[in-house]
VOVO-523607 format. One record per residue (C-alpha): residue number from 1; x, y, z. Coordinates in Angstrom, 3 decimals, padded with zeros to 6 digits, m for minus. Layout:
<rs>
n:NUM, X:X, Y:Y, Z:Z
...
</rs>
This chain:
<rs>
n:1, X:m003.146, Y:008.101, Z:025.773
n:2, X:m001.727, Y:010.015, Z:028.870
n:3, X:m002.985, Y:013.815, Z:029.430
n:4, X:m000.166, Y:015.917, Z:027.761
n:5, X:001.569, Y:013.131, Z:025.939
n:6, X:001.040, Y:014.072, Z:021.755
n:7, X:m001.087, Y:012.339, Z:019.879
n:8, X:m001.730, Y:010.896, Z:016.455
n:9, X:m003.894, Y:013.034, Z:014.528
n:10, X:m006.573, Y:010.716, Z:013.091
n:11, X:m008.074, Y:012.148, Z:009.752
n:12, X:m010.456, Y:010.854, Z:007.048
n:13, X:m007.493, Y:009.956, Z:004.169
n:14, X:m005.960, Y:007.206, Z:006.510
n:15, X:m009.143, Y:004.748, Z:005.900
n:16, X:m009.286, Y:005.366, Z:002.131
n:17, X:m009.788, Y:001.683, Z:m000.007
n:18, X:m006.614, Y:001.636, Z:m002.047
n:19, X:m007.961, Y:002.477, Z:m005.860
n:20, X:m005.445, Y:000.251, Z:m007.402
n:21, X:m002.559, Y:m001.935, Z:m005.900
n:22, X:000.356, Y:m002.807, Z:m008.038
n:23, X:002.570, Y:m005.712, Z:m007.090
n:24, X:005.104, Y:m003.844, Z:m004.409
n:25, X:006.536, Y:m003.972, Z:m001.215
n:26, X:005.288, Y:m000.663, Z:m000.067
n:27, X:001.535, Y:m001.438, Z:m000.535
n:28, X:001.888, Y:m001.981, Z:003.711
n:29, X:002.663, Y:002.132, Z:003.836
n:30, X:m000.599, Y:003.334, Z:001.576
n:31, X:m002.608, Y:004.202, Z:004.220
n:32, X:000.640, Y:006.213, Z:005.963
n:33, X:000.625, Y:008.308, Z:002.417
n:34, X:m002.888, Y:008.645, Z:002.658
n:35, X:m002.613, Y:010.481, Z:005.903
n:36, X:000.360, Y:012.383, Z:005.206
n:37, X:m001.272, Y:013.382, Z:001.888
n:38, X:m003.885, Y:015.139, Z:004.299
n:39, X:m001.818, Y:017.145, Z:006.473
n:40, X:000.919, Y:018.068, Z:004.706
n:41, X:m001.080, Y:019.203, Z:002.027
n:42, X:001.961, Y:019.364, Z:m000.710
n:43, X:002.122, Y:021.806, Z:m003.370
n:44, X:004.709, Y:020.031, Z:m004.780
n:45, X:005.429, Y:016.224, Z:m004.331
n:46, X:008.348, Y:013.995, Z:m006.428
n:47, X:008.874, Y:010.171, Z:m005.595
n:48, X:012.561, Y:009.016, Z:m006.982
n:49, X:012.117, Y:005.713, Z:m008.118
n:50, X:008.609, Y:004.092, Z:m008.826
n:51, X:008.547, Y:000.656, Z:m010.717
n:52, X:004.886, Y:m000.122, Z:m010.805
n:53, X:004.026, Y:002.857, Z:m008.614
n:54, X:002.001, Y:001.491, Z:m006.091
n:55, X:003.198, Y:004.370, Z:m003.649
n:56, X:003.182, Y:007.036, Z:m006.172
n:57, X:m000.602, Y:006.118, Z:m006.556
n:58, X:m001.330, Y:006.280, Z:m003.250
n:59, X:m000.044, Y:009.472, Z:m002.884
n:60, X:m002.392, Y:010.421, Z:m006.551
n:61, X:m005.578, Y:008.956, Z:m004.698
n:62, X:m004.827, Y:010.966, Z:m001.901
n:63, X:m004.101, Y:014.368, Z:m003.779
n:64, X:m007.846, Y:013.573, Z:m005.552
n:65, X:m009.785, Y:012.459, Z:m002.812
n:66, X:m008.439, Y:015.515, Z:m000.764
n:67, X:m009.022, Y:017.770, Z:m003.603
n:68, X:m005.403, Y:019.550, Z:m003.132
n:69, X:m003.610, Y:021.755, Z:m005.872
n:70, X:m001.078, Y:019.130, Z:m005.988
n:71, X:001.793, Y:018.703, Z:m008.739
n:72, X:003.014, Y:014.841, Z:m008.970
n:73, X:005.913, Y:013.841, Z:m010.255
n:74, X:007.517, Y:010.232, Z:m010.532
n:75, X:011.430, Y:010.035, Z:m011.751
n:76, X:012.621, Y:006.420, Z:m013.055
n:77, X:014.508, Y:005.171, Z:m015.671
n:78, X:011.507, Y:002.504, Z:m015.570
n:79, X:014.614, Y:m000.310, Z:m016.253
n:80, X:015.038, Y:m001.624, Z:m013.037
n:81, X:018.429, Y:m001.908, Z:m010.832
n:82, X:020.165, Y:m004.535, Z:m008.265
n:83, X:017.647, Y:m004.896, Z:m005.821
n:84, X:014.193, Y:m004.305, Z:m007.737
n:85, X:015.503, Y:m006.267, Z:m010.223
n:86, X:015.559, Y:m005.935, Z:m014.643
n:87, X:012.446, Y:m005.418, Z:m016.727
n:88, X:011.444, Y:m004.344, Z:m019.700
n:89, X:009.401, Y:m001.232, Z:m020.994
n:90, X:005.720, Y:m002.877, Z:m019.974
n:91, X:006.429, Y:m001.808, Z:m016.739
n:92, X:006.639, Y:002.155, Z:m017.577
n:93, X:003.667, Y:001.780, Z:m020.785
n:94, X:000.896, Y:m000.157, Z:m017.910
n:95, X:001.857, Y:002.763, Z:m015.614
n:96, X:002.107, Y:005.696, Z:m018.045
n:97, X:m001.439, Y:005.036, Z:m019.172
n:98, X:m002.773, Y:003.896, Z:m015.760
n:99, X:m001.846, Y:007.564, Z:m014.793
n:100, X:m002.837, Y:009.419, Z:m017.503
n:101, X:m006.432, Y:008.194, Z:m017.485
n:102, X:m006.819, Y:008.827, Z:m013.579
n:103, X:m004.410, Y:011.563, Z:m013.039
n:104, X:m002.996, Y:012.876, Z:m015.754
n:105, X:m004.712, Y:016.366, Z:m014.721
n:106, X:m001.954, Y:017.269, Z:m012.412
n:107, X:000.453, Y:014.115, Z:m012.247
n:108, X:003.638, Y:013.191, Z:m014.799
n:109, X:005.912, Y:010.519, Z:m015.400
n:110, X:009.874, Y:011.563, Z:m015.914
n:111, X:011.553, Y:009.065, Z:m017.638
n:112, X:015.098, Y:010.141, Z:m016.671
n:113, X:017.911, Y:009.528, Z:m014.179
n:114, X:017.438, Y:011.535, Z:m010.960
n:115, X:020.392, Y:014.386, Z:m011.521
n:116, X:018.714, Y:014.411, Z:m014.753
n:117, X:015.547, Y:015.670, Z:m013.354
n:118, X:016.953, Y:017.831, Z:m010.555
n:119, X:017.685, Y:020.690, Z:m012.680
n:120, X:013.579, Y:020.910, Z:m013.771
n:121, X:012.968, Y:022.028, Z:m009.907
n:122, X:013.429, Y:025.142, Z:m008.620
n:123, X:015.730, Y:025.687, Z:m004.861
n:124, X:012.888, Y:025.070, Z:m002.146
n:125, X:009.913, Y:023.965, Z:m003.928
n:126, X:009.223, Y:020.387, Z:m003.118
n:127, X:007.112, Y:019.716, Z:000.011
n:128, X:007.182, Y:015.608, Z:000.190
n:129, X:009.913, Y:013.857, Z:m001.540
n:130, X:009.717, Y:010.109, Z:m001.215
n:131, X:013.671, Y:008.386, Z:m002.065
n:132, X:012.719, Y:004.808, Z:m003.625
n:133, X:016.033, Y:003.935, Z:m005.945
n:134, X:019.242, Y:002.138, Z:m005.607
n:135, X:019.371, Y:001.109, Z:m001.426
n:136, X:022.557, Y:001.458, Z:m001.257
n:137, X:024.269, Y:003.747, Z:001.425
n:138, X:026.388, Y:005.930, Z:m001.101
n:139, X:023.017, Y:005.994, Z:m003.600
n:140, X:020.778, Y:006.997, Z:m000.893
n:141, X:022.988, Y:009.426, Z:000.669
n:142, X:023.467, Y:011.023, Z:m002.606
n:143, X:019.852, Y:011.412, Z:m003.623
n:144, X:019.416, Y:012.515, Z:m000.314
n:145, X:021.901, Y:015.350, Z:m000.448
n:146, X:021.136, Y:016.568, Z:m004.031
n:147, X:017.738, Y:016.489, Z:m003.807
n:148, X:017.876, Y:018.512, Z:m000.100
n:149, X:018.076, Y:021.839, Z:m001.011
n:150, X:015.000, Y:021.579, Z:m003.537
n:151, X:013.071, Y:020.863, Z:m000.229
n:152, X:010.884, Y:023.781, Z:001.017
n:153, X:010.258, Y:025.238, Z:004.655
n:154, X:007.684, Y:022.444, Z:004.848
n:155, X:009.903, Y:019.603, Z:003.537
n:156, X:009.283, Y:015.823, Z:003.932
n:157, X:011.665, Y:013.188, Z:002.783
n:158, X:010.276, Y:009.670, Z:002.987
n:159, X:013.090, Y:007.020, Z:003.095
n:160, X:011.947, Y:002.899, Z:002.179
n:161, X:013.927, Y:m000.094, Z:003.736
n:162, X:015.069, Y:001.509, Z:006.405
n:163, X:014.589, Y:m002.019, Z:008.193
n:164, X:016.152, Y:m003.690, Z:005.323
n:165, X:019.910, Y:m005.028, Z:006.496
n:166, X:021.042, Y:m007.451, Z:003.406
n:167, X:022.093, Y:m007.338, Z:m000.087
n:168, X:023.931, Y:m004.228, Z:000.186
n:169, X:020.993, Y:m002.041, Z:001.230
n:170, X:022.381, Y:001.125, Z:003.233
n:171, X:019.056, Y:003.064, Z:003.827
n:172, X:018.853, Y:001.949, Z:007.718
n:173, X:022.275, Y:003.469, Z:008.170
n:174, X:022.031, Y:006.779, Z:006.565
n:175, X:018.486, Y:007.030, Z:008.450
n:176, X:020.105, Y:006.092, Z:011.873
n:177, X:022.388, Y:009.141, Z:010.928
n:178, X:019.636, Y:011.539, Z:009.780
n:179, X:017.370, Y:011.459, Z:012.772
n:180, X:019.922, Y:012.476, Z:015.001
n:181, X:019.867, Y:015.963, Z:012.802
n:182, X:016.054, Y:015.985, Z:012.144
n:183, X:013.031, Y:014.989, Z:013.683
n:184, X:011.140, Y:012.226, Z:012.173
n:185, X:009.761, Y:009.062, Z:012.966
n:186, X:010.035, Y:005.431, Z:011.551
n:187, X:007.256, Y:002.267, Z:010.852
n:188, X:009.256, Y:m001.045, Z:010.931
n:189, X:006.339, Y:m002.835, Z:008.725
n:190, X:006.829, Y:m003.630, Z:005.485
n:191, X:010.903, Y:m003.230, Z:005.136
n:192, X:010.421, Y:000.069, Z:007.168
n:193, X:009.758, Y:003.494, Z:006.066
n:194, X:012.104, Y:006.631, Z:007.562
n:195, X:009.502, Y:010.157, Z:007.768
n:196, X:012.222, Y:013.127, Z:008.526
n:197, X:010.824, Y:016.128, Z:008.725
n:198, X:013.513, Y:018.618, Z:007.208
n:199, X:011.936, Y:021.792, Z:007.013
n:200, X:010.990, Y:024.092, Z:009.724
n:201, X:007.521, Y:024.923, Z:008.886
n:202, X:005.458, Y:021.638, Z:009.918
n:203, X:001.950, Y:021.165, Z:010.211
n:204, X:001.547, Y:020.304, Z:014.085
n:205, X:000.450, Y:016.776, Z:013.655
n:206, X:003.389, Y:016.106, Z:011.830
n:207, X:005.651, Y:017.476, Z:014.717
n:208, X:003.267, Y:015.236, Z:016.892
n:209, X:004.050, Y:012.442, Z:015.048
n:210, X:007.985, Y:013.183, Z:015.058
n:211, X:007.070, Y:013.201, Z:019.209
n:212, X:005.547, Y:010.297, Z:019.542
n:213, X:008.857, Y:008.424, Z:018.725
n:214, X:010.591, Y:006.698, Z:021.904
n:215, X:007.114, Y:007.646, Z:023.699
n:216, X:004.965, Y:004.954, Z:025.606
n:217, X:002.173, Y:006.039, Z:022.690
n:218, X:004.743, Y:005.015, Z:019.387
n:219, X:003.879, Y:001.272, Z:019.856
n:220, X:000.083, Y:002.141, Z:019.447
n:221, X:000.847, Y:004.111, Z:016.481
n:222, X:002.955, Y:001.327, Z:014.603
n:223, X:000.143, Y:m000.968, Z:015.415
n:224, X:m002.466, Y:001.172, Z:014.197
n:225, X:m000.682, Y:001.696, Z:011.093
n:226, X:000.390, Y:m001.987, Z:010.694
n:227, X:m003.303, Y:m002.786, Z:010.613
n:228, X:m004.691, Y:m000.441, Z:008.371
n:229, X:m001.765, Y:m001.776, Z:005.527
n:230, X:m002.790, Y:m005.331, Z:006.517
n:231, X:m006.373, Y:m004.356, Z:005.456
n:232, X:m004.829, Y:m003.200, Z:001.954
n:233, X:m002.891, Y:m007.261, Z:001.348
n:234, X:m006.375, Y:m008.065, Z:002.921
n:235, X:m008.441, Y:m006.269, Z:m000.155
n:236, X:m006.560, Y:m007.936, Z:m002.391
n:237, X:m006.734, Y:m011.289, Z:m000.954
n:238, X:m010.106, Y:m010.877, Z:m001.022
n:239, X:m010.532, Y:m009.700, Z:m005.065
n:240, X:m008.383, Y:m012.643, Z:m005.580
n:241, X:m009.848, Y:m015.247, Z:m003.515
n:242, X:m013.459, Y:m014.325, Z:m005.188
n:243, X:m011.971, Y:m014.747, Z:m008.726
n:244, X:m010.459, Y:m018.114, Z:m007.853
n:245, X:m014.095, Y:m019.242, Z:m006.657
n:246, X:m015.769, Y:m017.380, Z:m009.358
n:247, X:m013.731, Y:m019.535, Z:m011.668
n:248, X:m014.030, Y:m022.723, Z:m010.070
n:249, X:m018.144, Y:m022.265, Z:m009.794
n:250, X:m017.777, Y:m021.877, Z:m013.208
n:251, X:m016.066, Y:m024.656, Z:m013.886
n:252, X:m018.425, Y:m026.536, Z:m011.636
n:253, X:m021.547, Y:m025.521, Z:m013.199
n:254, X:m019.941, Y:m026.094, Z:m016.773
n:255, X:m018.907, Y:m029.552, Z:m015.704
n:256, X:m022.669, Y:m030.926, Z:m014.195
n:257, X:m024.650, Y:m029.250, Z:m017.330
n:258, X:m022.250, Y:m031.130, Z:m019.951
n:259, X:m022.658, Y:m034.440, Z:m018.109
n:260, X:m026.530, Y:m033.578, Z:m017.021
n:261, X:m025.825, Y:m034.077, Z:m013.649
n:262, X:m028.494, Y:m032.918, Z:m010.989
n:263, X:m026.352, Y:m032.841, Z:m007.891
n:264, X:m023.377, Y:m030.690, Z:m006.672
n:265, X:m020.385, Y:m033.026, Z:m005.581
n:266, X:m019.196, Y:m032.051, Z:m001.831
n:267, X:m016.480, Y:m030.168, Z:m003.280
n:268, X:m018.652, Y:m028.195, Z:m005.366
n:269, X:m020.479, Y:m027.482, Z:m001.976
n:270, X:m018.031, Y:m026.610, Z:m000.135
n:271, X:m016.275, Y:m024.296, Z:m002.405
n:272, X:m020.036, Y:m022.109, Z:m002.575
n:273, X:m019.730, Y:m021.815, Z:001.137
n:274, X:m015.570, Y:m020.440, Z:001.178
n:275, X:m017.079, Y:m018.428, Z:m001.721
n:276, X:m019.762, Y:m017.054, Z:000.741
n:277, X:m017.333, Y:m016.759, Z:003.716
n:278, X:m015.081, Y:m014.387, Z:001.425
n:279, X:m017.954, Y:m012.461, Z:000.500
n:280, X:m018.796, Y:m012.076, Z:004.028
n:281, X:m015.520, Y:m011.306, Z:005.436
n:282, X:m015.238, Y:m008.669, Z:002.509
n:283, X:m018.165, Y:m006.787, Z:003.857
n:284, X:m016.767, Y:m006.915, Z:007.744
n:285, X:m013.916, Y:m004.984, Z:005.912
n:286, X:m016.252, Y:m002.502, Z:004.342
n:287, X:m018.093, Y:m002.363, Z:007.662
n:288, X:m014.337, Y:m002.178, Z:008.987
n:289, X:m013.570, Y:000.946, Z:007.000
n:290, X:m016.556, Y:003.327, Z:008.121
n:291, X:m015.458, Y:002.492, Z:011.883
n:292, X:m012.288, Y:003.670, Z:011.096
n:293, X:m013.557, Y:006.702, Z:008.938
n:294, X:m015.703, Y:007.598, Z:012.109
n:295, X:m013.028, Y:007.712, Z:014.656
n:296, X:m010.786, Y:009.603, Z:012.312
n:297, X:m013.581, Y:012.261, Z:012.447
n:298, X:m013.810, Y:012.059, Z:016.419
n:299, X:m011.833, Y:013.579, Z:018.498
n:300, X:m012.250, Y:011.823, Z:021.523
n:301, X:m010.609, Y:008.839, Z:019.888
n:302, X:m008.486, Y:007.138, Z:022.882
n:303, X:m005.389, Y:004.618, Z:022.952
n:304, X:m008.319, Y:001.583, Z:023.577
n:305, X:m010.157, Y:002.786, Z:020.543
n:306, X:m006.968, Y:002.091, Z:018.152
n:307, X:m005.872, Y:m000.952, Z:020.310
n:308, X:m009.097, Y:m001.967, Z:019.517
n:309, X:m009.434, Y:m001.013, Z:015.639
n:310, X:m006.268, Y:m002.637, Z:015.544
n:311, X:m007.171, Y:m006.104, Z:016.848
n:312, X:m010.300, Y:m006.135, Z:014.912
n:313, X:m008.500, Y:m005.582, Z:011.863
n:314, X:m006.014, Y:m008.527, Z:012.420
n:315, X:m008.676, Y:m010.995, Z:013.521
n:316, X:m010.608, Y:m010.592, Z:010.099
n:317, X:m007.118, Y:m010.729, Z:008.229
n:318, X:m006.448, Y:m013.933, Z:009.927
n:319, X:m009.958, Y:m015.588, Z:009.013
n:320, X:m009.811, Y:m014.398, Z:005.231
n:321, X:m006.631, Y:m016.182, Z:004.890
n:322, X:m007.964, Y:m019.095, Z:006.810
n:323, X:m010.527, Y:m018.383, Z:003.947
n:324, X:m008.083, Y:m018.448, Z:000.814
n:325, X:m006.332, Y:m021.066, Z:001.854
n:326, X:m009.644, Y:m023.148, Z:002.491
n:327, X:m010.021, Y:m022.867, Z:m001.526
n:328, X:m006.762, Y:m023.523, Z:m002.799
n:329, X:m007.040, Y:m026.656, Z:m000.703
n:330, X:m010.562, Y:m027.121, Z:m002.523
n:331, X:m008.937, Y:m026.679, Z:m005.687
n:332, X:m006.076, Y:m028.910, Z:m005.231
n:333, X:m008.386, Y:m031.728, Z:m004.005
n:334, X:m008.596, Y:m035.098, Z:m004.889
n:335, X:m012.587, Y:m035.018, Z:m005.735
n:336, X:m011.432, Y:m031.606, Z:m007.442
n:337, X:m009.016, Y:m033.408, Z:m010.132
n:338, X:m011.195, Y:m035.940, Z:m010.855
n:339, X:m013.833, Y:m033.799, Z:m012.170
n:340, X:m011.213, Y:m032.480, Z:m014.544
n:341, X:m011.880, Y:m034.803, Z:m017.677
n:342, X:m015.897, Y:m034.076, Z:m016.639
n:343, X:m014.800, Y:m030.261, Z:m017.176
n:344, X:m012.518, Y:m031.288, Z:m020.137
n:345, X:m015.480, Y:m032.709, Z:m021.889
n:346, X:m017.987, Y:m030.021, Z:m021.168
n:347, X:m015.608, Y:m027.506, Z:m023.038
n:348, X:m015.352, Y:m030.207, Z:m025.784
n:349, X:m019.250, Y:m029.711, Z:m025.914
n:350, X:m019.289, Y:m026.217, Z:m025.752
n:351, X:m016.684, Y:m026.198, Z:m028.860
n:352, X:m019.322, Y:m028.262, Z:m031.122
</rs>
């Protein structure tokens, strides 16, 4: 980075292994509420609208790992709307007790509509406020302008979809209109999420980070960022991709010991050696991680250092999807299927 230009504050958080992932389209921004977690230090933080709160356990993991005197709170009807779609009451009960056992200490769920809740915070005493409901331009500017004077001197709204232009979502327009009045700064990966700072009391790296936007460093910083949530869809690729092996070694070994078979077909071969390549590729993430962890504790970390982290962290995203798909084609092989009446029979044997 130029002498003089601002730059991104790396810190510990940012590298953090995502504890648990619900299904979402936010699971790209983890690593952003991971950092922010870190210096903003909240007092107070309130998400408005969680489904299966992948975000609003990011932000949890953070408030733990950092060891802050955080209160959480996530507001939701837990019901659905238009664009998240309808769903029924599993949603809220795998969440509810998710949270309770890992942070029920100083985190709550709020089962209510959003001017419902309002009226249990007091005038300036939310730090971060992430807006996560309806997308629609009146909805959004509505939470956005109720919810605003609960914000504190050190105020953070986080807006989702702000890249999002179909199906009647509106959250790219009110944000084009809120950064001309604030400073904040915008990722364009998954769906976009809008950071405007609202209070006047930052922490410098977040006015650094409002800086960077427009600036010849704001590319390196979406990159960076980009990467490190394309490590958290590559953790789960890889948890899923060694359970679909796991299983199908299974099946493999179940199928020669029923039949008394002494060799492994080619298949059966090749899926131990995908199996190993995940394995692999899994620790090169791990090894990943502490690189990452070490230049967020440098100082001296430089534009080619991200570039750099950045590029490495694509190229083993790419291979352990070369990796996944290598077994599903395994397991949708012709040799595959017709070892399936040899695997039928061994669990006939196994139920004698």
């Amino acid at each position: 980075m130029n002498v003089g230009t601002p730059q991104l504050k790396l810190n510990a958080a940012m590298s953090l292994p995502a504890a648990h992932v619900p299904p979402s389209a936010w699971i790209g921004h983890i690593p952003f509420a991971f950092w922010l977690i870190e210096e903003a230090k909240p007092r107070m933080l309130v998400e408005l609208g969680s489904h299966h709160g992948a975000s609003y356990l990011g932000f949890c993991q953070a408030v733990r790992h950092c060891a802050l005197d955080t209160r959480c709170f996530a507001v939701d009807m837990w019901t659905g709307d238009e664009h998240s779609g309808f769903y029924g009451d599993e949603v809220f009960n795998t969440l509810w007790q998710y949270n309770q056992e890992q942070y029920g200490g100083f985190s709550a769920l709020m089962r209510m509509t959003f001017d419902e809740a309002r009226d249990y915070f007091a005038d300036g005493s939310i730090d971060v406020l992430h807006i996560d409901g309806l997308h629609t331009y009146e909805a959004v500017l509505q939470d956005f302008e109720t919810w605003l004077p609960k914000m504190s001197s050190r105020g953070v709204v986080l807006f989702h979809d702000t890249m999002v232009r179909e199906r009647n979502f509106g959250v790219w327009k009110l944000w084009a209109e809120l950064i001309q009045r604030y400073p904040g700064f915008e990722f364009q990966h998954t769906h976009g999420l809008g950071v405007l700072l609202v209070g006047p009391d930052q922490p410098q790296s977040l006015l650094d980070l409002a800086a960077l936007r427009d600036s010849e460093s704001e590319a390196t910083v979406l990159r960076l960022f980009d990467a490190l949530g394309s490590r958290i869809y590559a953790d789960r690729r890889v948890a899923a991709a060694e359970a679909r092996a796991d299983n199908a070694l299974e099946q493999a070994r179940q199928q020669l010991s029923a039949v008394g078979a002494t060799d492994a077909s080619q298949s059966d071969v090749d899926l131990v050696a995908a199996r190993a390549q995940v394995a692999q590729l899994s620790s090169e993430l791990e090894a990943m991680r502490a690189r990452i962890a070490a230049a967020a504790q440098s100082s001296n970390a430089t534009h080619g250092d991200l570039v750099a982290l950045q590029a490495a962290l694509s190229e083993r995203d790419e291979r352990l999807q070369a990796q996944d798909e290598r077994i599903r084609s395994l397991l949708a092989s012709r040799s595959w299927k017709l070892t399936a009446p040899v695997r039928w029979l061994s669990a006939a044997f196994k139920g004698k």
